[in-house]
DSSP file (Angstrom, degrees, kcal/mol; ACC not computed):
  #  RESIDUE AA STRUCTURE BP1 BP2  ACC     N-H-->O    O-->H-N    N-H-->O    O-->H-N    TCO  KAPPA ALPHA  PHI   PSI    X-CA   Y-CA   Z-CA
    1    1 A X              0   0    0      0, 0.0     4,-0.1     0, 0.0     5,-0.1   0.000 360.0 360.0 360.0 160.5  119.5   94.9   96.2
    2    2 A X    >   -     0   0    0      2,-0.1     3,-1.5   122,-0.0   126,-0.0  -0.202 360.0 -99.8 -54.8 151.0  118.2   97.8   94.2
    3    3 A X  T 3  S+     0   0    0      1,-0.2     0, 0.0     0, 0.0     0, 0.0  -0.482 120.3  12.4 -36.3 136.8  120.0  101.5   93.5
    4    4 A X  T 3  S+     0   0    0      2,-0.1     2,-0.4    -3,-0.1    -1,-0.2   0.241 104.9 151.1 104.8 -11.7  117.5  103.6   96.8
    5    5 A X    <   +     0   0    0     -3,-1.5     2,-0.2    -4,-0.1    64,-0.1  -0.858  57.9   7.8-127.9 134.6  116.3  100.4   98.0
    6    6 A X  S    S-     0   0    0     63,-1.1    64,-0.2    -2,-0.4    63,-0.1   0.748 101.8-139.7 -68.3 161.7  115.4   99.5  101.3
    7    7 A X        -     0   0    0     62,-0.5    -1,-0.3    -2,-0.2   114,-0.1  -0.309  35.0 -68.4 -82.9 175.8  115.7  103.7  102.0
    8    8 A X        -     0   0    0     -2,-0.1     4,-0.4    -3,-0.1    -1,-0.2   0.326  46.8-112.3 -76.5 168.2  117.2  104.9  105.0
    9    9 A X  S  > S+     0   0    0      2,-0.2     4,-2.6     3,-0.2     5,-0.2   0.851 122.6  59.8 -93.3 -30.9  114.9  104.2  108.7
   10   10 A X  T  4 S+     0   0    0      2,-0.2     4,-0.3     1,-0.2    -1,-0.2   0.744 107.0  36.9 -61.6 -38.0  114.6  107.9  108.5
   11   11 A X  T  > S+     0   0    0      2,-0.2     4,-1.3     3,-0.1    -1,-0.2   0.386 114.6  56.6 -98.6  -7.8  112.8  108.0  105.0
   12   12 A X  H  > S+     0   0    0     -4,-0.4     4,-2.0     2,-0.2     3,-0.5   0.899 105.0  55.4 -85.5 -60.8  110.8  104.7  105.9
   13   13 A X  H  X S+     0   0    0     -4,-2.6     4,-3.7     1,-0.3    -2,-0.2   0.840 110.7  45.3 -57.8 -34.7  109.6  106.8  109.0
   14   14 A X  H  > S+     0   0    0     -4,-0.3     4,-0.5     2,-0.2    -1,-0.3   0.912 106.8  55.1 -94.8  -7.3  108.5  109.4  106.7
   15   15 A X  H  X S+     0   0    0     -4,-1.3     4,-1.4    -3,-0.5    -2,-0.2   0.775 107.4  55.5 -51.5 -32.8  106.9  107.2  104.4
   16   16 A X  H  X S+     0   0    0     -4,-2.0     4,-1.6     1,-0.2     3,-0.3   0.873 103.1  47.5 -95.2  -8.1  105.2  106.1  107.1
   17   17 A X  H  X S+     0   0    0     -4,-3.7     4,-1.1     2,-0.2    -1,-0.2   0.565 104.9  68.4 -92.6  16.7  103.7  109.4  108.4
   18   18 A X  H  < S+     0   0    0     -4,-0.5    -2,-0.2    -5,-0.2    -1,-0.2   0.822 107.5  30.1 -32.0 -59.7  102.9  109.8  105.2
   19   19 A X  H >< S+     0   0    0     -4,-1.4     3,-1.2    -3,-0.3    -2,-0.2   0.776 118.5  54.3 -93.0 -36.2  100.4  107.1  105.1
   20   20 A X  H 3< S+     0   0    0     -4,-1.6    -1,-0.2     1,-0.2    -2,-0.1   0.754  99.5  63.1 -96.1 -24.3   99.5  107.4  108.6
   21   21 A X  T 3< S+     0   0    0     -4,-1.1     2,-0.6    -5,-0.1    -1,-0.2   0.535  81.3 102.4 -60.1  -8.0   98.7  111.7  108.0
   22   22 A X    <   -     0   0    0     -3,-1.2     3,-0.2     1,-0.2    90,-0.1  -0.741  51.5-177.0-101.4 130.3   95.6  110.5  105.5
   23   23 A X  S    S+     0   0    0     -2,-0.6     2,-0.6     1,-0.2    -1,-0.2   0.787  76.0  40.5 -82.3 -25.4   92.4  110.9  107.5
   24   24 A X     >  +     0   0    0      1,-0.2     4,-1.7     2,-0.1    -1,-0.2  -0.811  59.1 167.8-138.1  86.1   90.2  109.6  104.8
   25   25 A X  H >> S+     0   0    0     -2,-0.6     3,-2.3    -3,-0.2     4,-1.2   0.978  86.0  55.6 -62.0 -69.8   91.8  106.3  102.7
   26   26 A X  H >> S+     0   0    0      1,-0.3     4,-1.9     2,-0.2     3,-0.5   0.583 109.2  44.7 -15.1 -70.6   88.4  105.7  101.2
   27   27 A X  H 3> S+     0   0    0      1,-0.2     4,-2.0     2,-0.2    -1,-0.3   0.825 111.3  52.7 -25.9 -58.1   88.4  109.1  100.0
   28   28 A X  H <X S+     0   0    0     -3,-2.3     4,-1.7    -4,-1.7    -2,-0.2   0.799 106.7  50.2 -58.4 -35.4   91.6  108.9   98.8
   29   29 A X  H <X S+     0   0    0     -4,-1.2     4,-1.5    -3,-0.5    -1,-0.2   0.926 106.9  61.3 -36.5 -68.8   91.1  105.7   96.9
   30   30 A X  H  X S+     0   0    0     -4,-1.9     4,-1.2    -5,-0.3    -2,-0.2   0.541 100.5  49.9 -43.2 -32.4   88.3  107.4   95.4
   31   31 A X  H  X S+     0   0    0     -4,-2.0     4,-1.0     2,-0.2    -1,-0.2   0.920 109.8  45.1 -79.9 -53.7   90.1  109.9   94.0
   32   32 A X  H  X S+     0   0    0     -4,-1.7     4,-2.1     2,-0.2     3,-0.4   0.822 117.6  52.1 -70.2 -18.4   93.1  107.8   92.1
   33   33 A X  H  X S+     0   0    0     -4,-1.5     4,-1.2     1,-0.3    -1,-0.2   0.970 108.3  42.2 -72.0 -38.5   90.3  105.6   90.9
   34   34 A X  H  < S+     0   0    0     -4,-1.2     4,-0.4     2,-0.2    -1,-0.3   0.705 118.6  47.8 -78.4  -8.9   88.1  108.1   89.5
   35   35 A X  H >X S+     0   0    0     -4,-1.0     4,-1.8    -3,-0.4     3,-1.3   0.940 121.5  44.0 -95.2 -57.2   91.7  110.1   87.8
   36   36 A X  H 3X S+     0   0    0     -4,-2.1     4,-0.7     2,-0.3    -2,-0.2   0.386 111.3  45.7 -54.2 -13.7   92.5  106.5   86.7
   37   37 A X  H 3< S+     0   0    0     -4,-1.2    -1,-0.3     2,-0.2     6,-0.2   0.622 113.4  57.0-102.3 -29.1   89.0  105.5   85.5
   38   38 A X  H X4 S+     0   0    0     -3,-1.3     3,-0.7    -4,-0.4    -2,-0.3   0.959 113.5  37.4 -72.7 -46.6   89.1  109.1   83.7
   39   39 A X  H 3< S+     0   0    0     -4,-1.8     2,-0.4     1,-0.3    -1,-0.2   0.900 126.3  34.6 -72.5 -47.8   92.2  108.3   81.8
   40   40 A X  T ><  +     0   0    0     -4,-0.7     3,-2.0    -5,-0.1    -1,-0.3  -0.728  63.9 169.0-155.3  53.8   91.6  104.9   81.0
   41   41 A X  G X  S+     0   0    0     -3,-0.7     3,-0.7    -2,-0.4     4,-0.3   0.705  75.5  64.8 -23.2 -53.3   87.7  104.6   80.4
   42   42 A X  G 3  S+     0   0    0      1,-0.3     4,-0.5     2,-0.1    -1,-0.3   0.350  86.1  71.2 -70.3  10.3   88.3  101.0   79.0
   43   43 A X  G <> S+     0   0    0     -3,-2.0     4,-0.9    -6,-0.2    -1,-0.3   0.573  78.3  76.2-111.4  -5.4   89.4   99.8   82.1
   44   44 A X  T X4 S+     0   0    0     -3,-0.7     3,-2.3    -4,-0.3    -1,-0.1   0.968  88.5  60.1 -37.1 -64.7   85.7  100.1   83.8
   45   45 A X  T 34 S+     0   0    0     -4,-0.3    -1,-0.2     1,-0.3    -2,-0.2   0.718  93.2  70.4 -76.5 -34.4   84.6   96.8   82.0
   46   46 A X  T 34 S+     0   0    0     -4,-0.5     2,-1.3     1,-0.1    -1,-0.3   0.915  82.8  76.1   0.6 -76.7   87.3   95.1   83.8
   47   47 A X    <<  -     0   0    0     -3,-2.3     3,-0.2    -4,-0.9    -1,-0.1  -0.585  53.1-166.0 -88.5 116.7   85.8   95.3   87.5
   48   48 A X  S    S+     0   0    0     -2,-1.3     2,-0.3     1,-0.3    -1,-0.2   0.783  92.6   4.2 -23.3 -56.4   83.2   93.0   88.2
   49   49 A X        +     0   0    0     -3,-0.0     3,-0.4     0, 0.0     4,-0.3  -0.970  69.6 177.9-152.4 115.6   82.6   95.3   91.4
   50   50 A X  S  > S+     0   0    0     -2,-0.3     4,-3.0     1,-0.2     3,-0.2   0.749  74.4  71.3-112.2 -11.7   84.6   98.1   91.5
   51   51 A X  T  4 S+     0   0    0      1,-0.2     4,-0.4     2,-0.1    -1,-0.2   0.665 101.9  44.5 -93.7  29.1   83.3   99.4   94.4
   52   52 A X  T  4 S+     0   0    0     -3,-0.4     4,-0.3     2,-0.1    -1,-0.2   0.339 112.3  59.7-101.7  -1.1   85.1   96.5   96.6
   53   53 A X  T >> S+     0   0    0     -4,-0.3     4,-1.5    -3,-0.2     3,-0.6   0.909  85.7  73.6 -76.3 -49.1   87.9   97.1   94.6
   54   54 A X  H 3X S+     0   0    0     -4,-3.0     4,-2.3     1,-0.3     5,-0.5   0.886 103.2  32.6 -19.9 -77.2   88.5  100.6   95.3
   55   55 A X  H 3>>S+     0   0    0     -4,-0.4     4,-2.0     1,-0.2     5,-0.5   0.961 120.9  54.9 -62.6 -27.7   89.9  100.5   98.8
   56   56 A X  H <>5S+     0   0    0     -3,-0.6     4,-3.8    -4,-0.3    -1,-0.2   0.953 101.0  51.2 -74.0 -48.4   91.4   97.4   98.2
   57   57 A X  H  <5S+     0   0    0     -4,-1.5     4,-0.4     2,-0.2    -1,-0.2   0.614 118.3  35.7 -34.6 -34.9   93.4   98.0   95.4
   58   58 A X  H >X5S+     0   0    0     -4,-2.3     4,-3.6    -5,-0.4     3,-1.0   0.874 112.4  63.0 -85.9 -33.3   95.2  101.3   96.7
   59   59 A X  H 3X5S+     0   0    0     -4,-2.0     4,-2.2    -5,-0.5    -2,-0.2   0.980 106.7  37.8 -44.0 -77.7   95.2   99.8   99.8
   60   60 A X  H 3<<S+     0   0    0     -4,-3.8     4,-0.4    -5,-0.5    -1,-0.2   0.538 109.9  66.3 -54.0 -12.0   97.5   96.8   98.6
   61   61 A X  H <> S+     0   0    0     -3,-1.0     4,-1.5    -4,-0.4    -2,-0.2   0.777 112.9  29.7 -77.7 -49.9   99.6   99.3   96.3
   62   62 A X  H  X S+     0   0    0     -4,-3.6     4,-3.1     1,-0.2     3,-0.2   0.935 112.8  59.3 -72.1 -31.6  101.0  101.2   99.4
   63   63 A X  H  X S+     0   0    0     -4,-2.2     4,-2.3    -5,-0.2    -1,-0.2   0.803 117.7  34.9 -71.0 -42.7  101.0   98.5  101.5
   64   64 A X  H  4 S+     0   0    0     -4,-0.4    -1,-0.2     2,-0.2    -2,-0.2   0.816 113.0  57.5 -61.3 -44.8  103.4   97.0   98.7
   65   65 A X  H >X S+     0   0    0     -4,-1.5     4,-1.5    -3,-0.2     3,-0.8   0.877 112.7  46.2 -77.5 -65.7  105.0  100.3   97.9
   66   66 A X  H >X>S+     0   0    0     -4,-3.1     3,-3.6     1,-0.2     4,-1.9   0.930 107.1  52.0 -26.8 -90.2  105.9  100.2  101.8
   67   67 A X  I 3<>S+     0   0    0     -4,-2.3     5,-0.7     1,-0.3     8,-0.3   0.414 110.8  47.6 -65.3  -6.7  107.1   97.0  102.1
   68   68 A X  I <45S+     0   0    0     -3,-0.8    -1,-0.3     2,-0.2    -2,-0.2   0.721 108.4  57.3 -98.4  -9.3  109.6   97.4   99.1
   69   69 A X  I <<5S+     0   0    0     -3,-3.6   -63,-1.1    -4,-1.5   -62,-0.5   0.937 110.2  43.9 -60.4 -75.0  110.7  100.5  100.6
   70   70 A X  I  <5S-     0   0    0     -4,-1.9    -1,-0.2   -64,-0.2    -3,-0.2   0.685 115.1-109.4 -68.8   8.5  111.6   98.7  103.7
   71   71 A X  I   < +     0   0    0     -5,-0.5     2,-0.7     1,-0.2    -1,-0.2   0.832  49.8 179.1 104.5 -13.4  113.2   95.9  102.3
   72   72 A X    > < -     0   0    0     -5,-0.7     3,-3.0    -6,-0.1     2,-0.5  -0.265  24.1-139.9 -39.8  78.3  110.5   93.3  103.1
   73   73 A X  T 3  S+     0   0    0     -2,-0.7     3,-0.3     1,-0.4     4,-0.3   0.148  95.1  50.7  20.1 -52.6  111.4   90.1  101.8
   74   74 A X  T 3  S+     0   0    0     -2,-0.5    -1,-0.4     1,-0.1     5,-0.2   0.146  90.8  93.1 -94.6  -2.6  108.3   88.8  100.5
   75   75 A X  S <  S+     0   0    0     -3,-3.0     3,-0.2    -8,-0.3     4,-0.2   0.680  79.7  45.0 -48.0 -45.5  107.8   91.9   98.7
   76   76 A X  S >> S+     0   0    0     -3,-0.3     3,-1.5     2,-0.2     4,-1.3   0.923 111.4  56.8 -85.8 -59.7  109.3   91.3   95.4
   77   77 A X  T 34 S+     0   0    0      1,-0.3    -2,-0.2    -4,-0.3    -1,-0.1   0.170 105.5  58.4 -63.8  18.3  107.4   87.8   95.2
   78   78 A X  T 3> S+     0   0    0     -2,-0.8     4,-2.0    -3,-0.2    -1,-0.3   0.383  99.3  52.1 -96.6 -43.6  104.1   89.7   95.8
   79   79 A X  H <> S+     0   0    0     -3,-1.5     4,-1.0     1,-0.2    -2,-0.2   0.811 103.5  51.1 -90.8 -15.8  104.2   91.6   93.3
   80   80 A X  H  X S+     0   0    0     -4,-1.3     4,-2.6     2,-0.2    -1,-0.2   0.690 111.8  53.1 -84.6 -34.7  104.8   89.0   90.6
   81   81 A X  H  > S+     0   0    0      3,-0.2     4,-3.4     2,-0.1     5,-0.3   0.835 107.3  54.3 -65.8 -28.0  101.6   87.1   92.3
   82   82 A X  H  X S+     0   0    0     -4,-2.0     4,-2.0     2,-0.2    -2,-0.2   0.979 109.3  46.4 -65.4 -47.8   99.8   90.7   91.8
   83   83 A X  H  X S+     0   0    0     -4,-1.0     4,-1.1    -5,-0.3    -1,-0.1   0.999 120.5  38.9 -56.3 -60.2  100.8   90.4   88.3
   84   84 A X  H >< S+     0   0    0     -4,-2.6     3,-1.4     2,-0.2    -2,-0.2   0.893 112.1  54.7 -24.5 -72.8   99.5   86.7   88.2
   85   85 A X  H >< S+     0   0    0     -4,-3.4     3,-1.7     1,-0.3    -1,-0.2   0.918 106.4  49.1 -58.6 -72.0   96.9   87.3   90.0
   86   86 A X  H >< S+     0   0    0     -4,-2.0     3,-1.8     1,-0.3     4,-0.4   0.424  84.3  90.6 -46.3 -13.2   95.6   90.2   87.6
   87   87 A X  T << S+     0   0    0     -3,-1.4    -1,-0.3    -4,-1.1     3,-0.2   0.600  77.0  73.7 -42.5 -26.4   96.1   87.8   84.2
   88   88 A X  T <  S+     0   0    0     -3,-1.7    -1,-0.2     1,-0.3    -2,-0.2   0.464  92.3  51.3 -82.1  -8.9   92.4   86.9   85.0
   89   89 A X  S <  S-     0   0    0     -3,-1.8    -1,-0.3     1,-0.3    -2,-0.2   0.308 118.1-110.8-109.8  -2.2   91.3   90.4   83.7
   90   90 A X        -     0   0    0     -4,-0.4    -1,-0.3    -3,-0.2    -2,-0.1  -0.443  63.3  -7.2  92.4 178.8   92.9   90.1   80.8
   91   91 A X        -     0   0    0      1,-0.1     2,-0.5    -4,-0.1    -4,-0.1  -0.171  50.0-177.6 -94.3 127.6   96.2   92.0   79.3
   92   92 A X        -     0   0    0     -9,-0.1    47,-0.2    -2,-0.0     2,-0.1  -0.878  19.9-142.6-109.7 138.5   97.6   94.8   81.2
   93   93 A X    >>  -     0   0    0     -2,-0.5     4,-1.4     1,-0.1     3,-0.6  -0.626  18.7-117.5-100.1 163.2  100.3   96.3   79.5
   94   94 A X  H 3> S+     0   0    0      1,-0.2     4,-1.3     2,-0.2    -1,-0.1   0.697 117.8  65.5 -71.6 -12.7  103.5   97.6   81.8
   95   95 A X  H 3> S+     0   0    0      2,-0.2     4,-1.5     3,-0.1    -1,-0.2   0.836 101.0  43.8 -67.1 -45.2  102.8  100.7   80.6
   96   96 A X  H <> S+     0   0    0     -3,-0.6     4,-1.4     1,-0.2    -2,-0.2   0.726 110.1  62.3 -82.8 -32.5   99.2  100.7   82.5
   97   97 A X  H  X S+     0   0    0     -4,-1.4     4,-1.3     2,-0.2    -1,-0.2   0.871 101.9  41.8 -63.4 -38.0  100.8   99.3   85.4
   98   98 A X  H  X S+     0   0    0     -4,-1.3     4,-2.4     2,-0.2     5,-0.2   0.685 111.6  56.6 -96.5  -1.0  103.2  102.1   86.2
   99   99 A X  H  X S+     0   0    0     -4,-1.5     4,-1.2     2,-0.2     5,-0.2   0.944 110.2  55.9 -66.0 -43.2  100.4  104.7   85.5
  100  100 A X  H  X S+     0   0    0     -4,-1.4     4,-0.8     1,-0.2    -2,-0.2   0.761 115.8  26.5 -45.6 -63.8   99.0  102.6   88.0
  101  101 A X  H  X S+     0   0    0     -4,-1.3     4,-4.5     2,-0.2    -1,-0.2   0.705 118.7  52.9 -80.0 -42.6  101.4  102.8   90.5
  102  102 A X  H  X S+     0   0    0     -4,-2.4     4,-3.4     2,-0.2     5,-0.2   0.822 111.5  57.9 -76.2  -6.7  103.1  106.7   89.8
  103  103 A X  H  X S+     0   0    0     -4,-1.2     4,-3.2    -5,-0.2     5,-0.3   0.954 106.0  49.3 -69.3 -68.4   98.8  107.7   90.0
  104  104 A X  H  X S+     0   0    0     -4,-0.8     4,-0.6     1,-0.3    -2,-0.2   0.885 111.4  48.4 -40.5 -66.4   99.0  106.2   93.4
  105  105 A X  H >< S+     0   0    0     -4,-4.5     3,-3.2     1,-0.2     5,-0.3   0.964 108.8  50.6 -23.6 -69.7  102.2  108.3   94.3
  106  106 A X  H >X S+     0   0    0     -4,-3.4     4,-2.5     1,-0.3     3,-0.6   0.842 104.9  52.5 -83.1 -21.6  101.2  111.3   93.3
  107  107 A X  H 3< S+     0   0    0     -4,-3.2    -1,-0.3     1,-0.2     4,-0.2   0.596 108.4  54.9 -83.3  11.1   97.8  111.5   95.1
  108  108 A X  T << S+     0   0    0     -3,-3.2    -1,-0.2    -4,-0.6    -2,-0.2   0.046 103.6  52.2-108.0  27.4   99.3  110.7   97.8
  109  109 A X  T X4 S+     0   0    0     -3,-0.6     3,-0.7    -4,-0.3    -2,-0.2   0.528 110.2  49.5 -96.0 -37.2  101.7  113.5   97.5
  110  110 A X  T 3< S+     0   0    0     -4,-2.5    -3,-0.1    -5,-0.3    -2,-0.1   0.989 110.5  53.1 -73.7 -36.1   99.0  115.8   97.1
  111  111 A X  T 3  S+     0   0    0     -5,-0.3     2,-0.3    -4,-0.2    -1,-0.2   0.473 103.0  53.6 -38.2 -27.0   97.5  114.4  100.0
  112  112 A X  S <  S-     0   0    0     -3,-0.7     3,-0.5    -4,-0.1   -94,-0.1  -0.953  73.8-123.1-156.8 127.1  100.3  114.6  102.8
  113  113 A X  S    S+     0   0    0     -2,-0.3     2,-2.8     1,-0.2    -1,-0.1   0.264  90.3  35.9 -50.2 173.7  102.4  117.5  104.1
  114  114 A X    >>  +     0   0    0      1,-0.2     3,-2.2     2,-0.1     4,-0.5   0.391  60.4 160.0  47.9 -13.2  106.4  117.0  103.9
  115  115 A X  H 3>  +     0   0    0     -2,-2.8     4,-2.4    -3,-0.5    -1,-0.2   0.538  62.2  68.2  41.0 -60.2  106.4  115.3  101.0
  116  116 A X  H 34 S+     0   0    0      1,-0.2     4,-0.4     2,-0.2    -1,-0.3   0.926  94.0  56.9 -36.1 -49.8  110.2  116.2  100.4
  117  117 A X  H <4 S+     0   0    0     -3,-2.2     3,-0.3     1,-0.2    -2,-0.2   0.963 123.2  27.1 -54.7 -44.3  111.3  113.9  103.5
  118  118 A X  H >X S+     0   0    0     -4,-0.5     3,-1.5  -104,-0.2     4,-1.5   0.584  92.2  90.0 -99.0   0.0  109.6  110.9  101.7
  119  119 A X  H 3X S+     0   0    0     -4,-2.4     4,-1.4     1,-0.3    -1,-0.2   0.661  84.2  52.0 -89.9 -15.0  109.4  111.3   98.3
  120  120 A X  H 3> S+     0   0    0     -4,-0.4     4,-0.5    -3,-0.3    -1,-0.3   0.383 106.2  57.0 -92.2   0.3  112.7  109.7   97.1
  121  121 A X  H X> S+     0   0    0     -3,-1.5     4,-1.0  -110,-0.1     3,-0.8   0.849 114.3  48.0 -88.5 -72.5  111.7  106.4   99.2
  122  122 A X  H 3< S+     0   0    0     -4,-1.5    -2,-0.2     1,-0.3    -3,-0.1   0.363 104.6  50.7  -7.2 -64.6  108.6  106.7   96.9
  123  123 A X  H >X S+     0   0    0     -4,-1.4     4,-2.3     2,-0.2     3,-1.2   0.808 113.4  47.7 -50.2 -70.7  110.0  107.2   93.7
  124  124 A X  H << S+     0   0    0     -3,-0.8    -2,-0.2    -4,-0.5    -1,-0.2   0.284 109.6  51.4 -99.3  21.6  112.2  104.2   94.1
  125  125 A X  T 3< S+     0   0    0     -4,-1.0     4,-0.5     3,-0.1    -1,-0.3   0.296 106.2  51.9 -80.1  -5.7  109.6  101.9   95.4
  126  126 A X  T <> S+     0   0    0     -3,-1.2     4,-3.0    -5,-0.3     5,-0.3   0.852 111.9  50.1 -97.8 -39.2  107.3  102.5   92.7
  127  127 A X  T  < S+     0   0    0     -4,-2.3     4,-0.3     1,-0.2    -3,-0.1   0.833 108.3  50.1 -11.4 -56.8  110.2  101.8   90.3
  128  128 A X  T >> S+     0   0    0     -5,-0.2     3,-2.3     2,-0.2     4,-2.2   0.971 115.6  43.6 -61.5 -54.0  111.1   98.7   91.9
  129  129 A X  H 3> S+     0   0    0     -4,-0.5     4,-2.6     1,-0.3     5,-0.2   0.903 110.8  54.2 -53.3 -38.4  107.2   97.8   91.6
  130  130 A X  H 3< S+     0   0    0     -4,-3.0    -1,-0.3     2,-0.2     4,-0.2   0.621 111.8  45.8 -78.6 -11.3  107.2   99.0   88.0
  131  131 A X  H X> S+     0   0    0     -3,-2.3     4,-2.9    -5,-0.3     3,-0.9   0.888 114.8  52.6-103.4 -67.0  110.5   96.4   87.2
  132  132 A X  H 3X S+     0   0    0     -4,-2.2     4,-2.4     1,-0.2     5,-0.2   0.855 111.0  40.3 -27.4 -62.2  108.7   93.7   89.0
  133  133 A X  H 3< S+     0   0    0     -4,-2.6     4,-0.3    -5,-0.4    -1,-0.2   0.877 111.3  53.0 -58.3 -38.5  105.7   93.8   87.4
  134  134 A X  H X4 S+     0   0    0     -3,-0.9     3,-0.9    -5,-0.2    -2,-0.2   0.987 110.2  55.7 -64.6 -57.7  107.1   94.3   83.8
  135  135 A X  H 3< S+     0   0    0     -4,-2.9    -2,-0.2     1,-0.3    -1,-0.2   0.771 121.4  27.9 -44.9 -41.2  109.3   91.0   84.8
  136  136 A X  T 3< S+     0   0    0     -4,-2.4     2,-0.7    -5,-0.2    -1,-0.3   0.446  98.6  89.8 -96.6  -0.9  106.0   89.1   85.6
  137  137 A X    <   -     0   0    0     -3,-0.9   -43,-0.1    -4,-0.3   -53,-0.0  -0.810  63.8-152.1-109.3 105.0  103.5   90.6   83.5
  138  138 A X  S    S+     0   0    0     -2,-0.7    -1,-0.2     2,-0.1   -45,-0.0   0.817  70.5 105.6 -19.4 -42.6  103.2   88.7   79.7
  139  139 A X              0   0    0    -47,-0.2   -46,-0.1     1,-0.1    -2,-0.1   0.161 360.0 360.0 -62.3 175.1  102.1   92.0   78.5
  140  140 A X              0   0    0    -46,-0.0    -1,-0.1     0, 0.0   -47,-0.1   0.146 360.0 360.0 -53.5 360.0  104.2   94.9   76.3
C-alpha cells in the first residue's frame, strides 16, 4: 500500500469532521470552481453545463479523496475510470489534474477548523489520486 496510506482511524475521523463541519457544499464548490475557472479560463469550453457539474465534481473529489484515505478498495480503480471517463473532454494534462485536486484541498482547508489533525491524511490522498490519475491519464 502507499507511504501515509490508509491514515490512522484517528486521522480518517478527522477527515471526516472535516467534511462533515462544511455547512454550505454548494458554496464551497462554487468557490474551487470559480478559483479554478479563474486560473484556467480555457477550461470553460469544456462543460457542456457547468452548473451540474459544480457540485458534482467536488463532490466526487472528496468522496474519492476519502475513500483513498480509508483504504477503500475500489478506490484506486475509480480513479482510473475518472480519468477514462474524462478522455471525452479532451486532453487533460496530469499537471491540470493535481491543480485539480490540491485546489480542492486547500479550500477545504480554508473552510474547516483543525485542519492540523487532518491535513496529513489529505496531503497523502491527493498524492495517491495525483499517481493514479497520471497512471491512467494519456496526457503529459
Amino acid at each position: 500500500m502507499d507511504r501515509g496510506l490508509p491514515v490512522a482511524a484517528d486521522m480518517l475521523a478527522a477527515m471526516e469532521r472535516n467534511l462533515a463541519a462544511i455547512a454550505d457544499m454548494a458554496a464551497l464548490s462554487r468557490r474551487i470552481f470559480d478559483r479554478f475557472l479563474a486560473a484556467y479560463p480555457d477550461e470553460r469550453a469544456r462543460f457542456i453545463n457547468i452548473d451540474a457539474a459544480v457540485l458534482r465534481m467536488t463532490d466526487e473529489t472528496f468522496v474519492l479523496l476519502h475513500a483513498l484515505a480509508s483504504g477503500a478498495s475500489w478506490a484506486p480503480g475509480s480513479a482510473a475510470h475518472w480519468a477514462d471517463l474524462h478522455r471525452n473532454y479532451g486532453p487533460i494534462t496530469n499537471a491540470r489534474y493535481a491543480d485539480w485536486t490540491r485546489l480542492c484541498v486547500a479550500e477545504l482547508a480554508a473552510a474547516t477548523a483543525d485542519w492540523s489533525a487532518s491535513a496529513p491524511g489529505w496531503d497523502a490522498a491527493a498524492a495517491r489520486l495525483d499517481a493514479l490519475l497520471a497512471a491512467a491519464n494519456d496526457g503529459p
